[in-house]
N, C-alpha and C positions, 0 to 999 in steps of 0.2 A: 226602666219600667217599675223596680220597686220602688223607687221613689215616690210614683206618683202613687201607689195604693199606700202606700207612706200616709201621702200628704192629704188623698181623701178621706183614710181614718179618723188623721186630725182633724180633720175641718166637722166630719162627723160628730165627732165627741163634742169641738167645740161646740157646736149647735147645740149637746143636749145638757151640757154646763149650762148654757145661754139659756134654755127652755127651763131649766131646774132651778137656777136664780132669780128668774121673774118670777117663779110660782112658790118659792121661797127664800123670801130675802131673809127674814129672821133667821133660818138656820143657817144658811150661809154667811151671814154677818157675825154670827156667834162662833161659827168653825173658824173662821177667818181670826176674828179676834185671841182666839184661842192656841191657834197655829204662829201667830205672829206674838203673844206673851212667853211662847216654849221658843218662836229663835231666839226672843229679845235677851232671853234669860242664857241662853247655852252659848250665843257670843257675848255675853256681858255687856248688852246696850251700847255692842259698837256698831252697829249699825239700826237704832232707833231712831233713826230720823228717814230713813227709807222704807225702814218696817213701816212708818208709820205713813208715810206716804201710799205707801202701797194700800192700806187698811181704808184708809181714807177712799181710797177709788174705788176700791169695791164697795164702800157704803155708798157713794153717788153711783155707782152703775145698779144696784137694787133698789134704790129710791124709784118713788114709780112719778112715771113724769105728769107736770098738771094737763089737767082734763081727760087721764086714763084711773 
């Protein structure tokens, strides 16, 4: 049973990430970018090519889709 208030929390939060990101993409694209120059730098760009994947999607998931 904890599991599942577990996992409605999460689903929770996710929703209000999701809601926070359509209604600010710039900040979240700047946190993001931010977050992922402080991994890049503290493993030594070993893994900048996933950083940078990952960076990358969060800029297409805040991009606003055409005709909205």
């Amino acid at each position: 049973m904890a599991m599942l208030k577990r996992l409605a929390v999460l689903a929770g939060a996710a929703g209000a990430v999701t809601s926070y990101a359509k209604k600010n993409p710039e900040k979240v694209n700047q946190a993001v970018g931010k977050a992922a120059n402080f991994v890049d730098q503290k493993t030594k760009g070993k893994y900048h090519a996933k950083i940078n994947g990952v960076t990358q999607k969060v800029s297409d998931a805040t991009k606003p889709k055409p005709g909205h």
